[in-house]
C-alpha positions in Angstrom: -23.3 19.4 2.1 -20.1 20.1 1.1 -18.5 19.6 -2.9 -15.6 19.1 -4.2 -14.9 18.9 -7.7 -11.3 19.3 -9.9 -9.6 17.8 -12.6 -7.3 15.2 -11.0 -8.0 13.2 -7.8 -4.7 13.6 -6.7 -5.7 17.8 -6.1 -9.5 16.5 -5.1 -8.3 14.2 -2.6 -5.4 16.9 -1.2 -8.5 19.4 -0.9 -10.6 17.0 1.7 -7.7 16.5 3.4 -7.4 19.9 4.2 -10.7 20.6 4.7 -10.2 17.4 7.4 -7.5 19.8 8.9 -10.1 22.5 8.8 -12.7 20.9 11.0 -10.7 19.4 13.2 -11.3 22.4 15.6 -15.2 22.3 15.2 -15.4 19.1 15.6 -15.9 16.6 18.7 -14.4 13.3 18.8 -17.2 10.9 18.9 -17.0 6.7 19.0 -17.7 4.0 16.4 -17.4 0.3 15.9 -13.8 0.9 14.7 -12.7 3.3 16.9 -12.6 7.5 18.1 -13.8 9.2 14.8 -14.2 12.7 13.1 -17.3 13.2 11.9 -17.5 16.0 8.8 -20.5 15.4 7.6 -22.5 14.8 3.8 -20.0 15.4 1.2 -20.1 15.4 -2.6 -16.5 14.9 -4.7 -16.3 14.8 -8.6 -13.4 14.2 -11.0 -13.4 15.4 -14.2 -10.3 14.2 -16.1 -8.4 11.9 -14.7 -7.3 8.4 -16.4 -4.6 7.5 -13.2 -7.3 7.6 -10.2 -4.5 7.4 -7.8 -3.4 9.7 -5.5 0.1 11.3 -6.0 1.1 13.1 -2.6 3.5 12.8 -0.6 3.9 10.5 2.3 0.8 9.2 0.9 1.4 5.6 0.2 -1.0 3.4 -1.8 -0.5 -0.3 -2.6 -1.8 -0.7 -6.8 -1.1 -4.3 -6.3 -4.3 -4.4 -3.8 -5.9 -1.8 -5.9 -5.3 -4.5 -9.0 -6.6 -7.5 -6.7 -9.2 -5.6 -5.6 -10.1 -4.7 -9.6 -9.5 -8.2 -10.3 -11.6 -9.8 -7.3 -14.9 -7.5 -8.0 -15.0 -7.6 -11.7 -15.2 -11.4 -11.9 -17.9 -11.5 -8.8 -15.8 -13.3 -6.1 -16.7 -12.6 -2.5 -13.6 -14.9 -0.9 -11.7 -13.3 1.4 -8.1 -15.0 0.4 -7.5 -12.8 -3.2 -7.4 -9.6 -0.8 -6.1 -11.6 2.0 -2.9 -12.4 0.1 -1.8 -8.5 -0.2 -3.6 -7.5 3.2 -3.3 -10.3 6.2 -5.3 -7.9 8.1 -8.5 -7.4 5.6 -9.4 -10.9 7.5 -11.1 -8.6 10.3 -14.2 -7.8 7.9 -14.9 -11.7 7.3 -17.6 -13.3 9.5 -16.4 -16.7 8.8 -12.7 -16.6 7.8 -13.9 -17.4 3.9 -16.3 -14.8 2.6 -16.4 -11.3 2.4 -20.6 -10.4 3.2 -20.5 -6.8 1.3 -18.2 -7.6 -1.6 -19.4 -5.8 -4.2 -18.4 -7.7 -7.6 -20.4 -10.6 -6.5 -22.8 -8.1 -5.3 -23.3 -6.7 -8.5 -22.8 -10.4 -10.5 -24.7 -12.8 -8.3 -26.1 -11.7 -5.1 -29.8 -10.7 -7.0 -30.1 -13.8 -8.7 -28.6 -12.1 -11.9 -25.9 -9.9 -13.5 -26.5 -6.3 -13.0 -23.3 -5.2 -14.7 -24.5 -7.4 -18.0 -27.7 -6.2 -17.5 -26.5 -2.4 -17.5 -24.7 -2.9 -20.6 -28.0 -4.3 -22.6 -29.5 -1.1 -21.4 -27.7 1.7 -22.2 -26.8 -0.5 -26.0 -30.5 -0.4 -26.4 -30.9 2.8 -25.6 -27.7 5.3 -24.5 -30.5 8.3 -23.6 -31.4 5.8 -20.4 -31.5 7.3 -17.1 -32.6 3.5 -15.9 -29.2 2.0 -15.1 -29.0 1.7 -11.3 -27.2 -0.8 -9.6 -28.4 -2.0 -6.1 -25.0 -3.0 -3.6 -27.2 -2.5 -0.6 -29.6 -5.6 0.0 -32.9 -5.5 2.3 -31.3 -7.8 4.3 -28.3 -6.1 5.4 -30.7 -4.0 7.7 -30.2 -4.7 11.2 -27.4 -8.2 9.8 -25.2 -9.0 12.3 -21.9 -8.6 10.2 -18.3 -6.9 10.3 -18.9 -6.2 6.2 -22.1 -3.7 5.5 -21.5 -2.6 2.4 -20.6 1.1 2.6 -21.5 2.2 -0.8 -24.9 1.4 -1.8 -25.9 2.3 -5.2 -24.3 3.0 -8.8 -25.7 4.9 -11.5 -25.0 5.2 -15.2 -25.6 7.5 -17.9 -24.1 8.2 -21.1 -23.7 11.9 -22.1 -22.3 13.1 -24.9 -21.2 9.5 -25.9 -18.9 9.2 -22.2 -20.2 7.2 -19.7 -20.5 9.1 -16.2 -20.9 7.0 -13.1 -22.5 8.1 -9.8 -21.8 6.2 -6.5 -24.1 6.6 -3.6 -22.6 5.9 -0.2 -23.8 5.6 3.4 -20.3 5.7 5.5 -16.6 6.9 3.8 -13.5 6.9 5.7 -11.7 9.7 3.8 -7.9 8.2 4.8 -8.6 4.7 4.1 -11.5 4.6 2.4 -11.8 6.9 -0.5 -8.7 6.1 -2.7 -9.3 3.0 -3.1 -12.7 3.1 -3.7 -12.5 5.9 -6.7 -10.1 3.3 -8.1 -12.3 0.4 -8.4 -15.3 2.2 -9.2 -13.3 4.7 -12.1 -12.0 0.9 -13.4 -16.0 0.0 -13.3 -16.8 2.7 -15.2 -13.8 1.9 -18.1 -14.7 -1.6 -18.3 -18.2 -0.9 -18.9 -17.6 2.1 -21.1 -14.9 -0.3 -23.4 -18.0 -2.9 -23.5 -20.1 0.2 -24.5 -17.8 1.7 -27.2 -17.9 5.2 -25.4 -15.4 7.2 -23.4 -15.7 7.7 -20.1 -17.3 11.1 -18.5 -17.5 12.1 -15.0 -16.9 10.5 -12.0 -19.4 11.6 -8.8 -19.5 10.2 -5.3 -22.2 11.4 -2.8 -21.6 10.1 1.2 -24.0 10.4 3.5 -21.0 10.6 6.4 -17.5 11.3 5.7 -15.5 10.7 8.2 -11.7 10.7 9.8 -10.7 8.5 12.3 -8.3 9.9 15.1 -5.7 7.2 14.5 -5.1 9.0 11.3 -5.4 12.7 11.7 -1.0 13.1 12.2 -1.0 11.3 8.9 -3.1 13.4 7.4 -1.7 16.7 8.3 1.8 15.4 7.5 0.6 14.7 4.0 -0.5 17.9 3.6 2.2 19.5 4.4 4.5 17.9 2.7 2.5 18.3 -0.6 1.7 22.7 0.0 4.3 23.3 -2.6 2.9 20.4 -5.5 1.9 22.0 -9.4 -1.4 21.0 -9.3 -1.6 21.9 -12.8 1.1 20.0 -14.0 -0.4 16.3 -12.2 -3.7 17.7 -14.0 -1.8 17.7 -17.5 -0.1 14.5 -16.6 -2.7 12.4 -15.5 -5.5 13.7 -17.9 -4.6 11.1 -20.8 -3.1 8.2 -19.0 -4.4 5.0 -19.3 -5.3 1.5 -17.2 -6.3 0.0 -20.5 -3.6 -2.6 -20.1 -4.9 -3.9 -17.2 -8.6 -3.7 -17.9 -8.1 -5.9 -21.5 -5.6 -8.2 -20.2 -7.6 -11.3 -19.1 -4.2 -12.8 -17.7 -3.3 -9.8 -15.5 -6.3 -10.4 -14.2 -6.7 -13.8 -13.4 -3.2 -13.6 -11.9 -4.4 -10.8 -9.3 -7.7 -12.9 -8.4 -5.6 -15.7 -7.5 -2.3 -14.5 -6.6 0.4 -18.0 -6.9 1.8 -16.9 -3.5 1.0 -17.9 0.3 0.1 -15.5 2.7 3.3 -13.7 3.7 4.5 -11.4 6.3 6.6 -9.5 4.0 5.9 -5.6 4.2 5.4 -5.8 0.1 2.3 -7.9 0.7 0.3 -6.0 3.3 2.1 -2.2 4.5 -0.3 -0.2 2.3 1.6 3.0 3.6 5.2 2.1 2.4 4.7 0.1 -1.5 3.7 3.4 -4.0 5.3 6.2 -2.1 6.0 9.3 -4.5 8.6 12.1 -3.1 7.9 15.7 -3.9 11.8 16.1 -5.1 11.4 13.2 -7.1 8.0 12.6 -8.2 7.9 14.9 -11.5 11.4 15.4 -12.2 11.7 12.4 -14.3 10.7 12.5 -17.9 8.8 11.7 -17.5 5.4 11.1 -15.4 4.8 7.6 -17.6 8.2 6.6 -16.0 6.9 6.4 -12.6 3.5 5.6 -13.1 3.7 2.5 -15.6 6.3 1.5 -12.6 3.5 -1.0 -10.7 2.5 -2.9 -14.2 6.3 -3.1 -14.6 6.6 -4.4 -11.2 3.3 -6.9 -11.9 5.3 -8.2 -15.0 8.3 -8.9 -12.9 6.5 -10.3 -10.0 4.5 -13.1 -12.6 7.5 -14.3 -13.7 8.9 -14.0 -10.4 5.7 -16.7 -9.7 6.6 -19.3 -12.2 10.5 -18.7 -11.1 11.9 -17.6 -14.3 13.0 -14.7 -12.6 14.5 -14.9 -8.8 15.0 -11.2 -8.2 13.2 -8.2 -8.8 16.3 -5.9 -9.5 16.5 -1.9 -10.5 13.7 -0.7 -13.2 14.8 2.6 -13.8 17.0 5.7 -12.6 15.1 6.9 -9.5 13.1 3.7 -8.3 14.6 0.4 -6.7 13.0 -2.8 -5.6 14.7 -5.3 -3.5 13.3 -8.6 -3.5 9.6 -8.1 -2.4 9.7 -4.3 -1.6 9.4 -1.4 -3.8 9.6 2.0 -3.0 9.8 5.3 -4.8 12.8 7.8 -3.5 
């Protein structure tokens, strides 16, 4: 099995890409349901100390507003497809009847047993924070053999508290290491903070074990220009950077929130709502010249304030936030 553990996932993730790179030679190209794929294997991946939980590499783009929706969608237990649908036409591929996503985790975790796992959790470890009894089930019996285009891909959560921080391990059959893997340390890193702020604790470390990482073809020239473009990046300078930033204005605002679970726009074909390659794109020349890092990364709750009262029209345009980022209309990129 092979670990990976740092300070920041911005250096984690930049290491498995390059160890993607690595294997591409010993490995052969073997098919899946979704196409030509890399297989590299059982992996394990840690982060230490890391309060952004989004990667920062170049050519790299990642979309926070689906990230947010995403957040927003699994913490209140929904399972429609529309919330994502909204920011990503295409996530409509994984629904089996148009509506309702079959693995969706937050309703998973909220309603699918019968009962709320997340609320139950939280009376555990307040009972007793020495519990090594908090384990949340996202795999079902039933989903052996089901006929479905959404399996849940991660299974399992536990939680501990050590040393009063919460640490959350996530247990996962299939991750697809381009697509897959930023996004899911986001939502599961904003898991663990919510349940930590309901605990009164700070949050510890963050663990993922897959029992197949994997690459598709499709994505392997993406991958290798990302690593190149980011060879020269201070690794320790994101570390120091993104060690005490904080989400907490997005986790405690119940109106953020409910905006992102029900998003007061129809489904578009604008680029802003669905081109996860092209909204949060950091350059290398740019990126950390600024002073400084808050600047760029407090840029997509800027944007989320501009684009709610964009919603209720008190606003028509989303115009320049600050030296070094512009945003016409719906489209926001980072120079």
């Amino acid at each position: 099995m092979k670990a990976f553990s740092y300070d920041s996932f911005t250096e984690l993730y930049y290491r498995m890409l390059c160890f993607a790179i690595e294997q591409e030679k010993n490995n052969i190209i073997t098919n899946s349901r979704s196409g030509e794929v890399y297989n590299l294997g059982q992996a394990y991946f840690s982060i230490n100390s890391d309060g952004f939980k989004m990667p920062l590499l170049p050519k790299r783009g990642f979309n926070p507003f689906f990230a947010f929706a995403e957040f927003s969608w699994f913490i209140r237990g929904d399972n429609s497809l529309l919330p994502l649908q909204k920011i990503l036409s295409s996530y409509s591929q994984y629904s089996d009847d148009q509506k309702t996503l079959n693995g969706a985790y937050g309703e998973r975790l909220r309603k699918y047993f019968d009962f709320d796992q997340i609320e139950r959790t939280i009376e555990i470890l307040e009972k007793d924070s020495t519990s090594r009894r908090a384990v949340l089930q996202l795999w079902s019996p039933s989903d052996l053999g089901k006929d479905s285009r959404d399996i849940p891909c991660n299974t399992e959560i536990m939680l501990k508290i050590i040393k009063n921080k919460l640490c959350i391990t996530i247990i996962n059959r299939s991750n697809d290491l381009f697509k897959g893997v930023p996004y899911n340390v986001f939502i599961f890193f904003m898991l663990q903070k919510y349940i930590s702020q309901r605990l009164k604790c700070g949050v510890g470390l963050q663990s993922h074990f897959t029992d197949n990482l994997h690459v598709y073809l499709s994505d392997m020239k993406k991958i290798k220009n990302i690593v190149k473009a980011s060879s020269n990046l201070n690794f320790n300078k994101i570390n120091n950077l993104v060690r005490y930033f904080s989400w907490d204005n997005i986790i405690n605002n119940q109106e953020v929130l409910d905006f992102f679970s029900n998003i007061p726009y129809k489904i578009t074909d604008d680029k802003f709502f669905y081109d996860e390659r092209n909204i949060f794109y950091f350059d290398k020349t740019h990126c950390f010249l600024h002073d400084e890092f808050i600047k760029i990364s407090s840029s997509p709750l800027k944007l989320v304030s501009l684009l709610w009262y964009d919603s209720f029209g008190k606003i028509s345009d989303i115009t320049l936030l600050f030296d070094g980022v512009f945003a016409m209309k719906n489209r926001a990129y980072f120079e």
